[in-house]
C-alpha positions as CSV (number, residue, x, y, z in Angstrom):
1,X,87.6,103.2,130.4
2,X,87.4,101.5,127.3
3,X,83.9,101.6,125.0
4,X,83.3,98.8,123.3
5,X,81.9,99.3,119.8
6,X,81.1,97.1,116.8
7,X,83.7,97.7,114.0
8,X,81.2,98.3,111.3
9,X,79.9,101.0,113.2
10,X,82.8,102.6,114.0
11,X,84.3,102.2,110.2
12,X,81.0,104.5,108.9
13,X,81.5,107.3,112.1
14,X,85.0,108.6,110.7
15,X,84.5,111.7,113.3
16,X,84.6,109.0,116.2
17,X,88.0,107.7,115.8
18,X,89.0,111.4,115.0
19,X,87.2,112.2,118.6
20,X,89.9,109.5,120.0
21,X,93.3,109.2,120.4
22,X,93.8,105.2,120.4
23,X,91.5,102.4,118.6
24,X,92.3,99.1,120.3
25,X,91.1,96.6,117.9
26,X,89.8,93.0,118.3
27,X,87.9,90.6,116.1
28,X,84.4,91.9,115.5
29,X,85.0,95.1,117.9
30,X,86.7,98.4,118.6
31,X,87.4,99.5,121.8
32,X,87.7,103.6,121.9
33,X,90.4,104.1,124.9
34,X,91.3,108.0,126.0
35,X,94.8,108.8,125.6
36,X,95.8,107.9,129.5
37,X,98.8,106.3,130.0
38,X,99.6,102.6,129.9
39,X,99.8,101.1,133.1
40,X,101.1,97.2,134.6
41,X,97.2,96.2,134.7
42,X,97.0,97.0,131.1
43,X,100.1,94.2,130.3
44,X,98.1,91.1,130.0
45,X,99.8,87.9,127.9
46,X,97.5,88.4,125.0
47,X,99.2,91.8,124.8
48,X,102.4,90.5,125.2
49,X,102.0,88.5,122.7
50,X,100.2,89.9,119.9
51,X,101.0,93.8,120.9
52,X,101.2,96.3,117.4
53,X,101.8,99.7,117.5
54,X,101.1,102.1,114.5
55,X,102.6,105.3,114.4
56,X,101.5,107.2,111.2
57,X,100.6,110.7,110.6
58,X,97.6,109.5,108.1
59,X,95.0,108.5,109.6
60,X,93.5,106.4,107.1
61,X,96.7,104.2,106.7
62,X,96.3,103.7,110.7
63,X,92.8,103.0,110.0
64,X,93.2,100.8,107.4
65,X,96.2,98.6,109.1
66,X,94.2,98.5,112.2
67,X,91.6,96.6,110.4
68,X,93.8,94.6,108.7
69,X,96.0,93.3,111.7
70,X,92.9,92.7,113.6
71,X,91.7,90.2,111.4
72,X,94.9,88.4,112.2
73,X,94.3,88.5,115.8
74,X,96.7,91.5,116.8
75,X,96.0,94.2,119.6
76,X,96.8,97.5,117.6
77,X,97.0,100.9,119.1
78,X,97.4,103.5,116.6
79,X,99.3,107.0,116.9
80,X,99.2,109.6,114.5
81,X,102.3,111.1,116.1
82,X,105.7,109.3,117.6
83,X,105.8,112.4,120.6
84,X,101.9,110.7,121.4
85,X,104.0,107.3,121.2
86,X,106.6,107.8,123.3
87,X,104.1,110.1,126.0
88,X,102.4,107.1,126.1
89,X,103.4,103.7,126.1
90,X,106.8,103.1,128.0
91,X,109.7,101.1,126.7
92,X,108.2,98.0,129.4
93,X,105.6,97.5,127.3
94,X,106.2,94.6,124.6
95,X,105.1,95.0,121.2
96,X,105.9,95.4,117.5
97,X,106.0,99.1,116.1
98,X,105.3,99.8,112.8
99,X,106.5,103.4,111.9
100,X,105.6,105.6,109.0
101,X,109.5,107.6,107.8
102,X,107.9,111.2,107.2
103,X,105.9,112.5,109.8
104,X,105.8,116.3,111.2
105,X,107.5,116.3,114.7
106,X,109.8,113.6,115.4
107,X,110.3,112.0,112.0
108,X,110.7,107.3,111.3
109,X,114.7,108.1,111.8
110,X,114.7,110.2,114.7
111,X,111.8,107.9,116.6
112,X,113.6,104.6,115.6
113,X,117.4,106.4,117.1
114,X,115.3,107.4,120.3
115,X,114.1,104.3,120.5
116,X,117.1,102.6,119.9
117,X,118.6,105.0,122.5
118,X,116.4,104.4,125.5
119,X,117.2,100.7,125.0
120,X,114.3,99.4,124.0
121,X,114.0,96.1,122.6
122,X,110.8,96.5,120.6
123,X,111.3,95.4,117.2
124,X,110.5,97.9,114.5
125,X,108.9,97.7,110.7
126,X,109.8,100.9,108.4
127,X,107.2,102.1,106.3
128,X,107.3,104.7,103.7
129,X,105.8,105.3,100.1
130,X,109.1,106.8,99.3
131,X,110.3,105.4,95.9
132,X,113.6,105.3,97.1
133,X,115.3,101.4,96.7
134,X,117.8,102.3,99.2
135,X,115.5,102.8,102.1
136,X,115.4,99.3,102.8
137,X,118.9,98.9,103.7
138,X,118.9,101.9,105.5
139,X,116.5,100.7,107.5
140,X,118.2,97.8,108.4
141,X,121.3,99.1,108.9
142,X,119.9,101.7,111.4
143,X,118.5,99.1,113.8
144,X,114.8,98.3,112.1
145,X,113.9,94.9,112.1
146,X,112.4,95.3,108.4
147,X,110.9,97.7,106.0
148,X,108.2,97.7,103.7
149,X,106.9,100.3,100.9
150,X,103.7,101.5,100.5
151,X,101.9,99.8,99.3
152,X,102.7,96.5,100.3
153,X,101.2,93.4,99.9
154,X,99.0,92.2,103.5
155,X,100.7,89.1,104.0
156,X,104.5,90.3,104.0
157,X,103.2,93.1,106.5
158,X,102.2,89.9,108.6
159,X,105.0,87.5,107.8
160,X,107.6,90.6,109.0
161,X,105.9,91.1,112.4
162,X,105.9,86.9,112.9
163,X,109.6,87.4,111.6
164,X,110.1,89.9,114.4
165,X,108.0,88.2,117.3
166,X,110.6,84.6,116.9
């Protein structure tokens, strides 16, 4: 069950959101969820609607979007890992996913060909701070609804996921 907690706390009490495997964030709050799997009861219009997910092996750029996207109304789970992803939120659940390219594990091209794979229709946003001025088109051209480098200016992050939800 979720624990609701102001989000100035929780900002100051790093160790708590390392103690917890997804932040749900709303305006004013966080809610610290365990990492049990999504279920129908947990689809709810708002969700639908407003759903980001965050995969990122840093933390602090999780942390940091989190915030962000909360102040523009968005539900955000964060994962620091695409094999947490995919264990747990299925391909039924709508949503926006925002994916890091270099990550241990499963890496931005490999989770973005799985998900392309499975048939999901959840639009994706590339990130990466690689330098490299061809990423973007490779993004696109492998199935990504858009990409962005780090860093990147707020209100493109938020213009791409209103792109992506018409």
């Amino acid at each position: 069950m979720a624990q609701q907690v102001p989000a100035k706390d929780i900002l100051k009490n790093q160790k708590t959101i390392r103690d917890r495997k997804i932040l749900r964030l709303y305006p004013g709050t966080i809610d610290l969820i365990s990492a049990a799997p999504y279920n129908d009861t947990m689809k709810t219009e708002k969700a639908s609607v407003k759903q980001i997910f965050i995969v990122d092996d840093d933390e602090s750029v999780c942390r940091a979007l989190s915030v962000l996207l909360a102040t523009y109304g968005f539900t955000v789970d964060t994962f620091t890992s695409a094999e947490e992803f995919f264990q747990v939120v299925p391909n039924s659940v709508p949503g926006c996913l925002i994916l890091d390219i270099h990550m241990p594990g499963l890496d931005g091209w490999e989770t973005l060909q799985r998900l392309l794979a499975s048939g999901s229709a959840r639009p994706v946003i590339i990130i990466s701070a690689d330098k490299n001025i061809a990423l973007n088109e490779k993004a696109l051209n492998a199935g990504a609804a858009g990409f962005l480098q780090k860093p990147f200016n707020d209100q493109a992050l938020v213009d791409l996921i209103g792109k992506c939800r018409n």
